[in-house]
N, C-alpha and C positions, 0 to 999 in steps of 0.2 A: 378856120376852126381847127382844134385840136385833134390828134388822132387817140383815140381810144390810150389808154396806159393801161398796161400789166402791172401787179405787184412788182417793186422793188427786189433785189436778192435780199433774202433774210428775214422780208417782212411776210406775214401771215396771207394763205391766196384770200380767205375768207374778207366780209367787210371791216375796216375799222369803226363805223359807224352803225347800228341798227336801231332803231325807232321802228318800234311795232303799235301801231292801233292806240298812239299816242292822244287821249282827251285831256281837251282841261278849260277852267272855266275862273270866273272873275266870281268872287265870292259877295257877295250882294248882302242887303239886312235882311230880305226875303228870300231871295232865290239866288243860285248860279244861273251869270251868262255864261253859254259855251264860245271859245275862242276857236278851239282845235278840236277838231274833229273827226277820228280815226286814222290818222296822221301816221304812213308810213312811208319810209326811204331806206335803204341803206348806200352807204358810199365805201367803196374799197380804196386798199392804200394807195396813194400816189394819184387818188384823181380829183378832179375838178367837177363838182357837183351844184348845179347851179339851181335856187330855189326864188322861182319865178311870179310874180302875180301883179293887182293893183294894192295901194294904198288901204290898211286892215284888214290884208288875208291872212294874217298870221305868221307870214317870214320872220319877221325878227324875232317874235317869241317862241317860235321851234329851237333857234338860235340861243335866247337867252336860257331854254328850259334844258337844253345840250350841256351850256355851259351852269346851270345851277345859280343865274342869277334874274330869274323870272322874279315879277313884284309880289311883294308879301302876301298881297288877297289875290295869286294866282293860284289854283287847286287842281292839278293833275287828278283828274278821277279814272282813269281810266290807261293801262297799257305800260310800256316801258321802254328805257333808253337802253342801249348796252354799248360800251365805248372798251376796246382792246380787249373783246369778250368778258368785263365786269359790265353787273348790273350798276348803274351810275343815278337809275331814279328820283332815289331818296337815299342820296350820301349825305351824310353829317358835315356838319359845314368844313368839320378840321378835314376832312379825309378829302372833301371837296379843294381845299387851296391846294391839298397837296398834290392836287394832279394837275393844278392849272401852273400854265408855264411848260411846264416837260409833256406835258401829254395834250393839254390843249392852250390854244390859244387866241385871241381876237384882235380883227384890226375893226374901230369900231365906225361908226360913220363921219361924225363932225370933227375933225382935227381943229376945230378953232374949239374946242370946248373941252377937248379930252387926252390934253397933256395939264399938268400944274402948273400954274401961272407964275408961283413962290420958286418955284425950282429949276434950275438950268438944265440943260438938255440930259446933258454926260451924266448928270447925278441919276436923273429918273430910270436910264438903261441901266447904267449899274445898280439900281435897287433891285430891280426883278432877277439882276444877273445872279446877286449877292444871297438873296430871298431862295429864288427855287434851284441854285448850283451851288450855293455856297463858298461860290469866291471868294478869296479876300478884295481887298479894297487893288490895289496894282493891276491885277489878274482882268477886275470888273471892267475899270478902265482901258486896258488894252483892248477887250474885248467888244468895247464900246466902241472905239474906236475903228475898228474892222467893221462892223457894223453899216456903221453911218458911212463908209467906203461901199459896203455890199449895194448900200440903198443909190449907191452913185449922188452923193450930197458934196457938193464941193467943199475943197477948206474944211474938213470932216473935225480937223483937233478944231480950229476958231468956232464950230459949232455945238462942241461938247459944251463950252462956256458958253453959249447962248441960253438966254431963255425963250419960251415961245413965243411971244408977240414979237420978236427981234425975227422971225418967221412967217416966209409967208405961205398961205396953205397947201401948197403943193408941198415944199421942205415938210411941212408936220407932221404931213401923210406921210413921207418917207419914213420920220422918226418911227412912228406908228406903227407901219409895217417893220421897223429894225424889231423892236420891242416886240411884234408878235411872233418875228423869228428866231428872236435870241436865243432862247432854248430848247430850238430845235422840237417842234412840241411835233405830234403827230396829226395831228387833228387841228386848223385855226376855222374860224369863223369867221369869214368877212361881211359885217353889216350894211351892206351898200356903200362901197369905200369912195366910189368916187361921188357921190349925191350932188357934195357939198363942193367940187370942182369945175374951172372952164373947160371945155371940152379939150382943147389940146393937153392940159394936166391929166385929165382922166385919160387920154390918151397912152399918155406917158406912165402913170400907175400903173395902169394895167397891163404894161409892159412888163412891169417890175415885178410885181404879183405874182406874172406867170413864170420869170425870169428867177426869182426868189423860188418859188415851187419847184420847179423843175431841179435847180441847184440841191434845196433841201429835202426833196421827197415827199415833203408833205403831202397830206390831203386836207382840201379845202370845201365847206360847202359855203357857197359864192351867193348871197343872197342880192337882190336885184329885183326892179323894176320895167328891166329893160330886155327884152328879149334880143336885141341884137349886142348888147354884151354878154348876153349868154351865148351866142353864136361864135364870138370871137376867143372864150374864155373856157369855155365847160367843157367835158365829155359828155357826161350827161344831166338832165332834167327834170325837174316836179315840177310842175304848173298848181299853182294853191289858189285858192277865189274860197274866202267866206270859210277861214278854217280849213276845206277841204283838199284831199289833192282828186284834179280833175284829169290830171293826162302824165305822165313819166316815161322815159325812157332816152333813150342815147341822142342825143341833141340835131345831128346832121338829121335826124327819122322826122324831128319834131319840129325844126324848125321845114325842110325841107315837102313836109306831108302830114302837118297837124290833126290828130282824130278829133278833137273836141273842139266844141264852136266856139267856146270861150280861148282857147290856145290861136283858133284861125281869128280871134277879134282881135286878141293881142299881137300878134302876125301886123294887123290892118293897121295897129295902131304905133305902129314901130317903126319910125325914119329910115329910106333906103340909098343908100350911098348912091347905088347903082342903079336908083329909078328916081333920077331927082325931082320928075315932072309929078310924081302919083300924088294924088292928094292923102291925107290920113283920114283916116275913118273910127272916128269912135267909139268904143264898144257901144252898144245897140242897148238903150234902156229897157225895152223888154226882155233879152237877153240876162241883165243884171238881175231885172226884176224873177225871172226863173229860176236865176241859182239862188235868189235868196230865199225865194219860198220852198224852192228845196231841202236847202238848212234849215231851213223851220220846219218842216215834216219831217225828217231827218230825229229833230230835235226831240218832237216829238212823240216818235216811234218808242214802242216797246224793247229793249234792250235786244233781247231776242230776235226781232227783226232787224233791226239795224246791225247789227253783230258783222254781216256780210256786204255790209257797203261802206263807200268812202266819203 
């Protein structure tokens, strides 16, 4: 695991990330579902912030509604983002591209789906280079070029001419992450990078990631499913189930002495290198069945009373 990071020189002690009391909901013919749920984190410069849970707690759309590309019938009713001390809530879409690239960025989950299939490698880094830096066309390409070096991609020019299916998924992950670090953004969002990898590639990404961050300074918040890539990966932790966040804090606290039952279920249910013999244990249906009736009384409470819970 990670040891704790301090601010960078230069950069701000405060957080680059704050999410405060974040709601939002799926806009219905009749009603709103709620997705997120009082949702608050923040993440400072330079760390590894890992956002943990099962399958429809809400990680990736904290994610997408971070970077402003949450789906059309999503409706924040509720709270706000603030990214480099601007409110970024409700940016208009133009003042939105212009901060993606230099200020934030994403590595997204499927690399077999989320490079263009029409275009060769070296063109697609140089658009973004060209887009949010304004290089010229030479400049892009060199730049391209060091890139696919940084990601350790062998034969780095024979793969600028590549396109991606002439790739196989571990290389596109690499491309993926060149491109989310191109322009040095401050903020990237990793959508569960490795998902879609065999374990020894995920292995190897998440080397890189870390390797990449440390180099660039970034801050990252690392979304996942997997609490022992949060252990290997993070500083610190949100645990989310059902929208909500149930437990946070510095990751050695969380993994090593969990307060919430659902954080010790995920614990149970996380493969252990160094207990090969232990069986997994699956979060406990009555357990699930609690937090979800929770969010349902949650849901709906009187504004007033809910105000102070998460």
């Amino acid at each position: 695991m990670t040891a704790a990071r301090t601010a960078p020189a230069g950069l701000p002690d405060g957080p680059i990330l704050s999410v405060r009391n974040l709601h939002l909901a799926i806009a219905g013919r009749r009603r709103q579902t709620p997705i997120l749920r009082n949702v608050s984190l923040d993440i400072v410069p330079g760390e590894v912030h890992g956002l943990v849970g099962e399958s429809g707690a809400g990680k990736t759309m904290i994610g997408k509604v971070i970077l402003g590309i949450q789906p059309s019938r999503a409706v924040i009713t509720g709270g706000s983002v603030r990214f480099d001390g601007r409110d970024i809530t409700h940016l208009p879409e133009r003042e939105r591209r212009s901060l993606m690239g230099r200020g934030l960025g994403l590595i997204p989950q499927d690399p077999m789906t989320s490079l263009n299939p029409a275009y060769r490698i070296g063109g697609q880094i140089a658009d973004v280079l060209r887009l949010h830096l304004g290089m010229d066309r030479a400049a892009a390409r060199a730049r391209a070029l060091e890139l696919l070096d940084d990601v350790h991609i062998r034969e780095p020019e024979r793969v600028l001419h590549q396109y991606p299916h002439e790739l196989s998924g571990g290389m596109r992950q690499r491309v993926l992450i060149a491109i989310a670090f191109a322009c040095r953004p401050k903020l990237i969002v990793a959508d569960e990078p490795t998902t879609a990898l065999d374990v020894t590639v995920q292995r190897q990404v998440l080397a890189l990631i870390k390797e990449m961050q440390a180099q660039e300074g970034a801050s990252i918040l690392f979304v996942t499913h997997d609490l022992g890539v949060v252990a290997k990966i993070c500083d610190r932790v949100t645990v989310l189930h059902g929208g909500r966040v149930l437990e946070a804090g510095d990751t050695r606290r969380i993994v090593e002495s969990p307060q919430h039952d659902y954080t010790r279920a995920l614990m149970a249910a996380t493969p252990r290198h160094d207990r090969p013999g232990d069986l997994l244990q699956p979060v406990p249906e009555a357990l699930t069945a609690r937090l979800n009736a929770e969010a349902l009384a949650y849901d709906a409470a009187p504004d007033a009373a809910r105000a102070g819970h998460g």
